[in-house]
Backbone as CSV, one residue per row, in Angstrom:
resi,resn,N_x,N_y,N_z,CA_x,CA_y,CA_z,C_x,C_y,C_z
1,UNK,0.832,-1.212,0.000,0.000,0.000,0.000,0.865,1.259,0.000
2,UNK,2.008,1.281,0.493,2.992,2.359,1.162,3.410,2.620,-0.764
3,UNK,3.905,1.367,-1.707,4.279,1.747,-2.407,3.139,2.528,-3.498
4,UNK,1.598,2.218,-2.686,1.007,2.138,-4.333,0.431,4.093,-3.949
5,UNK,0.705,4.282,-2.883,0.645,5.964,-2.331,1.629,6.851,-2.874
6,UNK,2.711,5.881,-2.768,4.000,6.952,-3.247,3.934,7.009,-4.466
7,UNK,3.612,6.140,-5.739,3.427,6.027,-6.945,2.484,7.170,-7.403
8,UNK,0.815,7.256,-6.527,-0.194,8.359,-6.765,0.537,9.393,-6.535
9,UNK,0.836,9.937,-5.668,2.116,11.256,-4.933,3.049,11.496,-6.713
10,UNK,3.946,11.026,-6.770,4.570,11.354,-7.873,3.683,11.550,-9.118
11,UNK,2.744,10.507,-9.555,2.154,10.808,-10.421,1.573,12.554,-10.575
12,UNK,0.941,12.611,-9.105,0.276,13.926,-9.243,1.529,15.243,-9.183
13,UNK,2.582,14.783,-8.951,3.162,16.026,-9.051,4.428,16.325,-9.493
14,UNK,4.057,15.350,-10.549,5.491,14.969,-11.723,5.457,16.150,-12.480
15,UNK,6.844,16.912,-12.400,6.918,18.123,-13.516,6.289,18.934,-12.787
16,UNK,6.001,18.912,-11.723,5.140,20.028,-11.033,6.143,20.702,-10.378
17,UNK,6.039,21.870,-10.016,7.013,22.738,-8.684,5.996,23.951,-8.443
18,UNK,6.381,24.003,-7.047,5.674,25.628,-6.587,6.646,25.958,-6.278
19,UNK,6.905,27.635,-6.897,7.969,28.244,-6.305,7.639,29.202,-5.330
20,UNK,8.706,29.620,-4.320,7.842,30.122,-3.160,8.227,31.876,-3.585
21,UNK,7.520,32.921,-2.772,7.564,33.891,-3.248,8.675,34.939,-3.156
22,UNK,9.585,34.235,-2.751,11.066,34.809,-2.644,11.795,34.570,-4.083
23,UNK,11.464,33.197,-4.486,12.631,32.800,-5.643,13.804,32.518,-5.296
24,UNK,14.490,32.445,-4.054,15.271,32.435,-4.025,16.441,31.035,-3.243
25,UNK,17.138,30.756,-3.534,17.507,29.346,-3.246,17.914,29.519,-1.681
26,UNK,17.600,28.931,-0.824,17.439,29.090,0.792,18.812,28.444,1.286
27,UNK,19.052,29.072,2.740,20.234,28.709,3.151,19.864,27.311,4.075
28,UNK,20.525,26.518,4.645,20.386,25.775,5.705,20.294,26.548,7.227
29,UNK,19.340,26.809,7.526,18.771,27.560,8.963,18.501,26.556,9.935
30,UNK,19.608,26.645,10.751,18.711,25.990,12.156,17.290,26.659,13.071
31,UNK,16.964,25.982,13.373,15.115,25.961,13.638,15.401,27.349,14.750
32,UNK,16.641,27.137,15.478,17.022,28.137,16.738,17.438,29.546,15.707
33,UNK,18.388,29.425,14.736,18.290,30.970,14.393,17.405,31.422,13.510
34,UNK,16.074,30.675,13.003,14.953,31.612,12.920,13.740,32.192,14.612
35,UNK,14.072,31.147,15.084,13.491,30.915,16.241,14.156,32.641,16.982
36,UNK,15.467,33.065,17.007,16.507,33.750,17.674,15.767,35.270,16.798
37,UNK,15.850,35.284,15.380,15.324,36.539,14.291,13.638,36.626,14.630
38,UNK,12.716,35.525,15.052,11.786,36.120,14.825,11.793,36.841,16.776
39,UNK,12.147,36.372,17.370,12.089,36.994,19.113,12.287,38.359,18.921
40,UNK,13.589,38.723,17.794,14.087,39.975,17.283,13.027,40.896,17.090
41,UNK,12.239,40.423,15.921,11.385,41.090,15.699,9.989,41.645,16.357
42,UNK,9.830,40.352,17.400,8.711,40.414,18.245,8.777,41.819,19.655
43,UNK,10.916,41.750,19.851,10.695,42.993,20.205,10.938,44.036,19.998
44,UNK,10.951,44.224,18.556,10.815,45.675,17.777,9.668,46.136,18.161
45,UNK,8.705,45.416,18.372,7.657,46.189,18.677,6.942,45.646,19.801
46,UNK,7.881,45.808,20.812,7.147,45.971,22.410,6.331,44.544,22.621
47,UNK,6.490,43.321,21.660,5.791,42.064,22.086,6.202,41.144,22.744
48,UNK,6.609,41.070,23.152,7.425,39.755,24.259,6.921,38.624,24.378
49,UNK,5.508,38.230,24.091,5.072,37.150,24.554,4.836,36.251,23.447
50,UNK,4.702,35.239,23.167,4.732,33.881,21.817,3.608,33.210,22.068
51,UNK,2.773,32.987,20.826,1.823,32.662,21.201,1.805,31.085,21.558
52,UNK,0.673,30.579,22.297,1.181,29.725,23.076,0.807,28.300,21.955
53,UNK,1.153,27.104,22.118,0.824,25.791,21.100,0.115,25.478,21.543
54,UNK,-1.210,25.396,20.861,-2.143,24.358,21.112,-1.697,22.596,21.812
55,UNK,-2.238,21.898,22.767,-1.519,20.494,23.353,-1.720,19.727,22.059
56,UNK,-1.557,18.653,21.449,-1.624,17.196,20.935,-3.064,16.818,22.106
57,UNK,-3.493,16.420,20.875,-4.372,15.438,21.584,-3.802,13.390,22.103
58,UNK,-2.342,13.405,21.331,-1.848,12.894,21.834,-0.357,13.235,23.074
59,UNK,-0.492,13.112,24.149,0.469,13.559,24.712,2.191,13.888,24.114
60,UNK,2.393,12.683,23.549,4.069,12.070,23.648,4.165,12.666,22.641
61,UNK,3.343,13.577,21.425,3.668,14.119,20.230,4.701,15.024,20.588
62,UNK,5.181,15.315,19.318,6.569,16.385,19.484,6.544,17.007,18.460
63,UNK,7.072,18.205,18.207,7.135,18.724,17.153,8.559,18.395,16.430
64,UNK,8.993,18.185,15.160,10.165,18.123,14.408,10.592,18.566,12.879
65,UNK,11.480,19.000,12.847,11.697,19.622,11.361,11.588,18.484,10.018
66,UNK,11.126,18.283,9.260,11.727,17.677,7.655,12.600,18.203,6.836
67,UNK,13.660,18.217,6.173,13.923,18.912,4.924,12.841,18.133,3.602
68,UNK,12.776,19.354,2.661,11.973,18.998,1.828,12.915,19.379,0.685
69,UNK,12.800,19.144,-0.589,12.861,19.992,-2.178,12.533,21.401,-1.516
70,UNK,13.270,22.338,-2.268,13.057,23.734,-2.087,11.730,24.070,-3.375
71,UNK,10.726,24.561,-2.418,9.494,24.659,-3.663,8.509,23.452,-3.267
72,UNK,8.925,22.744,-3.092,7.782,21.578,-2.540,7.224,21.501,-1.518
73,UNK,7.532,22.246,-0.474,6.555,22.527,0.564,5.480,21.830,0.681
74,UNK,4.420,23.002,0.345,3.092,22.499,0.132,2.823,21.168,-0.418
75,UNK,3.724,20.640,-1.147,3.281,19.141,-2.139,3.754,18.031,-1.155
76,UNK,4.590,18.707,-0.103,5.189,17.367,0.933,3.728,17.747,1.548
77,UNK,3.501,18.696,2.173,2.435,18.979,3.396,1.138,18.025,2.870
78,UNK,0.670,17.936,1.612,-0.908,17.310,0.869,-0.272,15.873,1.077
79,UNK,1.039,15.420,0.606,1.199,13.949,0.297,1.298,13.352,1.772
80,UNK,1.719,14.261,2.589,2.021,13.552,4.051,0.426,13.415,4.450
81,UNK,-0.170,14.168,4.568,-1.526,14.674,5.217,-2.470,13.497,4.806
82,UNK,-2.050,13.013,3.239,-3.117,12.069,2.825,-2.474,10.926,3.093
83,UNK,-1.394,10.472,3.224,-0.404,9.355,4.084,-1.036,8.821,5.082
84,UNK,-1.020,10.130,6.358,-1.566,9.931,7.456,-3.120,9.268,7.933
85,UNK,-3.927,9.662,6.069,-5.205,9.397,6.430,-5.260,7.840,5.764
86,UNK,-4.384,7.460,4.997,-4.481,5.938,4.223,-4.033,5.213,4.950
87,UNK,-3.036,5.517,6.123,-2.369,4.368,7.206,-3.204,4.321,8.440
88,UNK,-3.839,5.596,8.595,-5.109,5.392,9.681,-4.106,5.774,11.161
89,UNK,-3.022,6.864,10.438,-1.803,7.101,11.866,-2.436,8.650,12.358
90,UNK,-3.625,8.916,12.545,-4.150,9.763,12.741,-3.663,10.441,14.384
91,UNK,-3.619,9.075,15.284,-3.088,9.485,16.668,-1.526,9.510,16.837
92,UNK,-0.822,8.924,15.469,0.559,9.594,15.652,1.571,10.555,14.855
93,UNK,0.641,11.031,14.070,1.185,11.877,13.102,-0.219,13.294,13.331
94,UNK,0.051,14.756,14.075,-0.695,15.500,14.266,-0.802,16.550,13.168
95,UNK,-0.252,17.731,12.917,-0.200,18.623,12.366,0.660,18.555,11.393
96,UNK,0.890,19.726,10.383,1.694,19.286,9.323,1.975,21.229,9.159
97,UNK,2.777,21.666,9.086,2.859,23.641,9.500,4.048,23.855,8.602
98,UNK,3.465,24.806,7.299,4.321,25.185,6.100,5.062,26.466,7.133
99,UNK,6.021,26.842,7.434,6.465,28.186,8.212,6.555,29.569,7.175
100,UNK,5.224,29.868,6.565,5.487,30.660,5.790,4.627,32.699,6.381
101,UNK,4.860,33.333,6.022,4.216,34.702,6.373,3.909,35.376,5.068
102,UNK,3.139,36.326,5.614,2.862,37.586,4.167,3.615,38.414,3.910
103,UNK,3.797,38.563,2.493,4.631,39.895,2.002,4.279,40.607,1.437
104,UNK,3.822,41.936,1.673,3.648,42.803,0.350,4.384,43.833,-0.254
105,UNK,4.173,43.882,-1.553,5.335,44.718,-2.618,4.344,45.670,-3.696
106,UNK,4.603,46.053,-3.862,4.032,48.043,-4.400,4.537,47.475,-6.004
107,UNK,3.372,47.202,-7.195,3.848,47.248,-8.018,3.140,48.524,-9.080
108,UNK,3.977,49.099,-9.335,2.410,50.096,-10.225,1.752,50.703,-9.473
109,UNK,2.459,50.659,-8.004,1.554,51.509,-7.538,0.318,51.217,-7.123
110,UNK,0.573,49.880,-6.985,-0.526,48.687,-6.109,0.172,47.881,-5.103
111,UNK,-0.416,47.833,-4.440,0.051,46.591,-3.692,-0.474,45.151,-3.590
112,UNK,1.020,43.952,-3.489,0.060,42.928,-4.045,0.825,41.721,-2.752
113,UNK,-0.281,41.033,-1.629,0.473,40.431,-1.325,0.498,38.654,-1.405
114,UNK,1.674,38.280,-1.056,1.685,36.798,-1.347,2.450,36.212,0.010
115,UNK,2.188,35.075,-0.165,2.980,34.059,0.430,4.489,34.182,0.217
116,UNK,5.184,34.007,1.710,6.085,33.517,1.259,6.789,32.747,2.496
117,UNK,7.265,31.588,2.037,8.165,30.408,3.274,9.871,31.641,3.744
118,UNK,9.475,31.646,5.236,10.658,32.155,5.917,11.447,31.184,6.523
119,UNK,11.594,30.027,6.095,12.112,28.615,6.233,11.538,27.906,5.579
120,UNK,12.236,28.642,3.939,12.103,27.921,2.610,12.689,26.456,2.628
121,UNK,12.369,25.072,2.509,13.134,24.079,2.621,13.040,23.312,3.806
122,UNK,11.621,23.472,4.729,11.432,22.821,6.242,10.036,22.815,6.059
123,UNK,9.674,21.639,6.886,8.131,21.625,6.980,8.326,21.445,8.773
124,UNK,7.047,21.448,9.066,7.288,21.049,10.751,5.752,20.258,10.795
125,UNK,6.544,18.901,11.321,5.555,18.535,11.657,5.686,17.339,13.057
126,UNK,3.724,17.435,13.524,3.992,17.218,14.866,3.407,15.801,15.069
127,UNK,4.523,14.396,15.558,4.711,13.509,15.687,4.902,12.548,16.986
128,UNK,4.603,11.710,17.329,4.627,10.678,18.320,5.365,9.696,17.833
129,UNK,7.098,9.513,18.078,8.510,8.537,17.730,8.389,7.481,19.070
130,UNK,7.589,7.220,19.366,7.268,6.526,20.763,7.997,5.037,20.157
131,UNK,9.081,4.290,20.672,9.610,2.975,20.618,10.167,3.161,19.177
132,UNK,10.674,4.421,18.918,11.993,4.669,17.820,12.718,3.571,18.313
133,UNK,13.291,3.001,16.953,14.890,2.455,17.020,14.604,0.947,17.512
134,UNK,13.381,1.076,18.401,13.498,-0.475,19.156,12.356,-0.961,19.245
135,UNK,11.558,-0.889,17.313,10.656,-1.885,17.316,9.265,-1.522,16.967
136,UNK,9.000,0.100,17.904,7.781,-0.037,18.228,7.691,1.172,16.568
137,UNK,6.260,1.353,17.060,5.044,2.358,16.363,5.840,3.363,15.896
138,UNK,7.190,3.976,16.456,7.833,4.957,16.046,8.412,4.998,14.900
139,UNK,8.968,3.366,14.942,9.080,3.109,13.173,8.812,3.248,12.036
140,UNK,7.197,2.874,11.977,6.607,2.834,11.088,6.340,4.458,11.428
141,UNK,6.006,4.912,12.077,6.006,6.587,12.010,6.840,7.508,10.888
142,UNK,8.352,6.671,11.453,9.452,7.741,10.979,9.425,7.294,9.420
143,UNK,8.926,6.127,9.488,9.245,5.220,7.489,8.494,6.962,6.657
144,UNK,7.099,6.079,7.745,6.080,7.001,6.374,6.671,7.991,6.088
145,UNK,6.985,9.066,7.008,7.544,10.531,6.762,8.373,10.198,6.006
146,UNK,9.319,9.567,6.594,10.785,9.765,5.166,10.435,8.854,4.037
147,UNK,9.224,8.496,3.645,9.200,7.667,2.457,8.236,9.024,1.824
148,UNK,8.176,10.289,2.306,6.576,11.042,1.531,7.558,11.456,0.104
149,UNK,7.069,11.541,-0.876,7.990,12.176,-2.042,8.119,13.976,-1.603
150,UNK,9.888,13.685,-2.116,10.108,14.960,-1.822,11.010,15.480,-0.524
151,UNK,10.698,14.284,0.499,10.988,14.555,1.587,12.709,14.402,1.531
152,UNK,13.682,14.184,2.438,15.240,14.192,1.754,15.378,14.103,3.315
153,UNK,15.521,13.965,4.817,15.511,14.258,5.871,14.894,14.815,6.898
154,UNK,15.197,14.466,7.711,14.634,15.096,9.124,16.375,16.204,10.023
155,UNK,16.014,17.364,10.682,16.853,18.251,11.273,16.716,17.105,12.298
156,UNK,18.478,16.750,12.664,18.615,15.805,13.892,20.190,15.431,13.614
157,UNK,20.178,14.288,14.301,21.751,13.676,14.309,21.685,12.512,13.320
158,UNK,22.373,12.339,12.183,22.010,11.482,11.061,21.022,11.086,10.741
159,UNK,20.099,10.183,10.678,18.383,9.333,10.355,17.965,9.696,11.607
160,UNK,18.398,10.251,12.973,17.374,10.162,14.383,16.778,11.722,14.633
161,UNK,15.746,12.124,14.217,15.237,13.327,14.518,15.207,14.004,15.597
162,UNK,15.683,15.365,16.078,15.173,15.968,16.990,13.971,16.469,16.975
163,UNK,13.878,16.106,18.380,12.493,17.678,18.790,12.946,18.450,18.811
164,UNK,11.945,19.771,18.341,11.963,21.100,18.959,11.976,21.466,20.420
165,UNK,12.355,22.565,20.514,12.605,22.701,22.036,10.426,23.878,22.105
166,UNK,10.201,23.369,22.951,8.775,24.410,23.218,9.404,25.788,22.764
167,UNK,10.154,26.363,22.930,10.541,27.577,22.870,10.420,27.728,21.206
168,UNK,11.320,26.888,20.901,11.064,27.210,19.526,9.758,27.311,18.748
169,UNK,9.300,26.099,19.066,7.851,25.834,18.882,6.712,26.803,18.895
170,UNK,6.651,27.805,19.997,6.178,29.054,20.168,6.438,30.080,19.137
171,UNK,7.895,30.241,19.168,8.077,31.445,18.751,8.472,31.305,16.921
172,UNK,8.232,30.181,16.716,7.929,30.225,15.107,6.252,30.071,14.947
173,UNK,5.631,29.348,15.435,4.281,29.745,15.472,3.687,30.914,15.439
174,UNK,4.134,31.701,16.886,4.143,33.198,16.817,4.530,34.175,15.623
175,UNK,5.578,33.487,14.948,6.161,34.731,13.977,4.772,34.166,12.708
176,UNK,4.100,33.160,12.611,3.118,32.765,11.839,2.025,33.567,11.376
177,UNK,1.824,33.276,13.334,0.444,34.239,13.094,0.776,36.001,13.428
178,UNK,1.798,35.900,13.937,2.174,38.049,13.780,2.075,37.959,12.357
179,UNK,2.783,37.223,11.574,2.624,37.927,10.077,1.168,38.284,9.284
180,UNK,0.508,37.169,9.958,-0.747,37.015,9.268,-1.266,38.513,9.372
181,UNK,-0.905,39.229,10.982,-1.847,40.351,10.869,-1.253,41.225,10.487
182,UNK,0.003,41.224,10.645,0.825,42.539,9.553,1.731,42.130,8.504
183,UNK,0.958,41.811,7.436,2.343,41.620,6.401,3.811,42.222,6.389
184,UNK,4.338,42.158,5.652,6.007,42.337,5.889,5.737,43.149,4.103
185,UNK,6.452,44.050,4.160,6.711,44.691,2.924,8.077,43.998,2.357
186,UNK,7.802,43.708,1.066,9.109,43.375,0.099,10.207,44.497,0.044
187,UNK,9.446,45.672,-0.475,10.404,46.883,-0.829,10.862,46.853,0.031
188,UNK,12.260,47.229,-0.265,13.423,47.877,0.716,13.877,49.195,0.465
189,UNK,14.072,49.944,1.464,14.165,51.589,1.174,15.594,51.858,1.618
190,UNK,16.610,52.750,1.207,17.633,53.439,1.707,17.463,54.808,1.953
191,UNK,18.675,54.940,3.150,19.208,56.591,3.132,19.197,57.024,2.153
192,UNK,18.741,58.634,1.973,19.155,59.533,0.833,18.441,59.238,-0.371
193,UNK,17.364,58.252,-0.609,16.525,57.655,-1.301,15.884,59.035,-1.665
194,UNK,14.680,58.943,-3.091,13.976,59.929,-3.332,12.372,58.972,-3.039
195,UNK,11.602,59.226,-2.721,10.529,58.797,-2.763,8.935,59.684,-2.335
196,UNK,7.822,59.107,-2.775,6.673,59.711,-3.012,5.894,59.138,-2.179
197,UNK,5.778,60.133,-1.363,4.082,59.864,-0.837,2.978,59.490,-1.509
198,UNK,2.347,58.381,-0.923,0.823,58.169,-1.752,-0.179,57.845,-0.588
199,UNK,-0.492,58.123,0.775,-1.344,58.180,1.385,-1.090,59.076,2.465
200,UNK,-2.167,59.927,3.217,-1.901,60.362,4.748,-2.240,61.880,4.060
201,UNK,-2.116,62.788,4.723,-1.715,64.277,4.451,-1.133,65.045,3.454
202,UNK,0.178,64.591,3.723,1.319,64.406,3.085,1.172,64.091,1.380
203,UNK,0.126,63.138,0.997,0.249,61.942,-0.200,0.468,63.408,-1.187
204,UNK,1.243,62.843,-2.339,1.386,63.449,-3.619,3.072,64.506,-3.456
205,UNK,3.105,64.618,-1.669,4.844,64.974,-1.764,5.718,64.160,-2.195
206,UNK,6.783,64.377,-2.412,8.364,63.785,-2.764,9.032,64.331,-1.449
207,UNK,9.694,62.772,-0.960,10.804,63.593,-0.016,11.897,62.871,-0.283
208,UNK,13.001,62.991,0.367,14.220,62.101,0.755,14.078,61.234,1.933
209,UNK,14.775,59.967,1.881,14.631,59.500,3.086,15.789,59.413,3.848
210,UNK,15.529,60.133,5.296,16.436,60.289,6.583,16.819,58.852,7.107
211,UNK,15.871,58.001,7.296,16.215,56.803,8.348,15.473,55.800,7.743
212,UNK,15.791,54.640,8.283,15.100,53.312,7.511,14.911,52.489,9.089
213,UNK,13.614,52.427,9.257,13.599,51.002,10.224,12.978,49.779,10.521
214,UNK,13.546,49.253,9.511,13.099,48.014,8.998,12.315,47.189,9.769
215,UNK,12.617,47.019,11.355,11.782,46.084,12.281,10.082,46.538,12.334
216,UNK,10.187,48.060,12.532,8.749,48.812,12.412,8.317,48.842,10.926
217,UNK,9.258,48.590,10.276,8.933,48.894,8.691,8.117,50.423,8.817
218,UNK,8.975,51.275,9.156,8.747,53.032,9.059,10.005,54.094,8.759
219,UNK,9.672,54.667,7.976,10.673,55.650,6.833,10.405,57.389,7.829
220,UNK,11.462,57.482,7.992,11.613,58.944,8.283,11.857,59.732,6.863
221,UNK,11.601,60.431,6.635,10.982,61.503,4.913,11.370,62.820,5.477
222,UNK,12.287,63.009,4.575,12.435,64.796,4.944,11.832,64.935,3.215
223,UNK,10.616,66.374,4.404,9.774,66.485,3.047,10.254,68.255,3.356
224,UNK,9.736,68.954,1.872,9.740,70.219,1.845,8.310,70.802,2.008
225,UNK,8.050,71.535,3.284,6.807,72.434,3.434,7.094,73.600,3.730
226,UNK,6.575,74.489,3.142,6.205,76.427,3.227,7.745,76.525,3.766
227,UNK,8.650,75.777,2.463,10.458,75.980,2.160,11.199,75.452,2.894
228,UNK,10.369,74.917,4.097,11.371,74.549,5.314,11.514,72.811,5.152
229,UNK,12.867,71.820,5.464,12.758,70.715,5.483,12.324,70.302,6.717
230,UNK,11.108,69.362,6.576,10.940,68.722,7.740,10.339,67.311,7.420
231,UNK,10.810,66.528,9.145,10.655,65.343,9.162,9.351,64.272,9.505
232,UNK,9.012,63.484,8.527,7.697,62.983,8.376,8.479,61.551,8.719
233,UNK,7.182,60.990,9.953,7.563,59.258,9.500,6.136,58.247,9.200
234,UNK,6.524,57.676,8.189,5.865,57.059,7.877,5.760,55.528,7.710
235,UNK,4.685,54.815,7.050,5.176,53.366,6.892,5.424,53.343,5.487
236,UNK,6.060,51.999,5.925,6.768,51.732,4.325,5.513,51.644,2.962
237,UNK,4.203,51.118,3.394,3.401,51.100,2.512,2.475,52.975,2.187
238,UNK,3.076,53.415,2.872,2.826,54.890,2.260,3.315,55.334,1.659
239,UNK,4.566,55.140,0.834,5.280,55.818,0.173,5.749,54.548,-1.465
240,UNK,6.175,55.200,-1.861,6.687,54.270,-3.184,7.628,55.042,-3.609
241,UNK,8.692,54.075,-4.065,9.954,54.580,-4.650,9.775,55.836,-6.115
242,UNK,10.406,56.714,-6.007,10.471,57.527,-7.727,11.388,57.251,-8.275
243,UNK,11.064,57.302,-9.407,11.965,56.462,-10.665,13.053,57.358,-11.285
């Protein structure tokens, strides 16, 4: 049965790729220094707290990294998901969590946003390895996963997977759902930049830009009013680059 799943799996996604909305070929990230960048960001803006993980309805579950194909993400996440439902491992295989956030980018003078994986090349998913190595249920656990197409490893010490530490667990979750409610702007702005207002008071000035701060994603603008330069701050989605 294991083989006649993996056969459907490829079939459906032979010649297929999703590329994620970066494009860009991903580094090897340990789970701790995204875990370390998103805390960063959480206290750029005065948040300290991670949101908390829902329990397993099975206790002994754990959370653990996969490597996947870069771009296959999503196609590991459907093939595992329907794995889980043909082996009937429903109480040891829980969740399945693409680590991706929103981005938006100003094209034309629109804004358009998309997906994109901030641990392009990892899936996380949450598992019960109960009698790994010696026999039991954990076995056949760890097969399925590393048999899903696509899949290439688990983050650990050779074939034996680690858990996540809770900490981590939180605070990539957290950076999940913070993104959800504030996208992340693509554009990137510099010092000494020329750029245009297009919303607020302000919209339809040109200023220069004084400061860049990327964690708030807000532009300090020295604009010209009644001759005098002065300093406007704004967000990054108020303004758009001039050409």
């Amino acid at each position: 049965m294991d083989n006649l799943i993996m056969q459907q799996d490829e079939e459906n996604t032979s010649g297929e790729s999703e590329s994620n909305a970066s494009g860009e070929q991903p580094e090897v990230t340990p789970a701790a220094e995204a875990a370390s960048q998103a805390q960063g960001e959480a206290a750029g803006d005065g948040q300290g707290e991670a949101a908390a993980v829902a329990p397993p309805s099975n206790p002994n579950m754990k959370w653990y990294i996969i490597h996947t194909y870069s771009g296959f993400e999503r196609k590991v996440k459907e093939s595992l998901e329907s794995r889980v439902q043909a082996f009937g491992l429903q109480e040891k295989i829980g969740k399945v969590l693409i680590p991706t956030e929103p981005v938006t980018e100003i094209r034309g003078g629109k804004k358009y946003t998309t997906e994109r994986a901030f641990l392009p090349g990892y899936v996380l998913v949450e598992m019960d390895l109960s009698g790994f190595r010696s026999g039991g249920d954990g076995d056949q656990v760890w097969h399925i996963v590393k048999s899903t197409p696509r899949v290439t490893g688990f983050v650990g010490t050779g074939n034996d997977p680690t858990p996540m530490s809770p900490e981590e667990v939180n605070t990539i979750v957290y950076r999940i759902d913070r993104g959800k409610d504030k996208p992340k702007f693509k554009v990137k702005f510099e010092k000494n930049e020329s750029v245009r207002i297009t919303e607020g008071p302000f919209a339809n000035f040109n200023g220069i830009v004084d400061e860049v701060n990327e964690d708030r994603e807000t532009l300090k603008v020295m604009v010209t009013i009644f001759g005098r330069s002065t300093p406007v701050e704004l967000e990054f989605g108020q303004v758009e680059k001039v050409a």
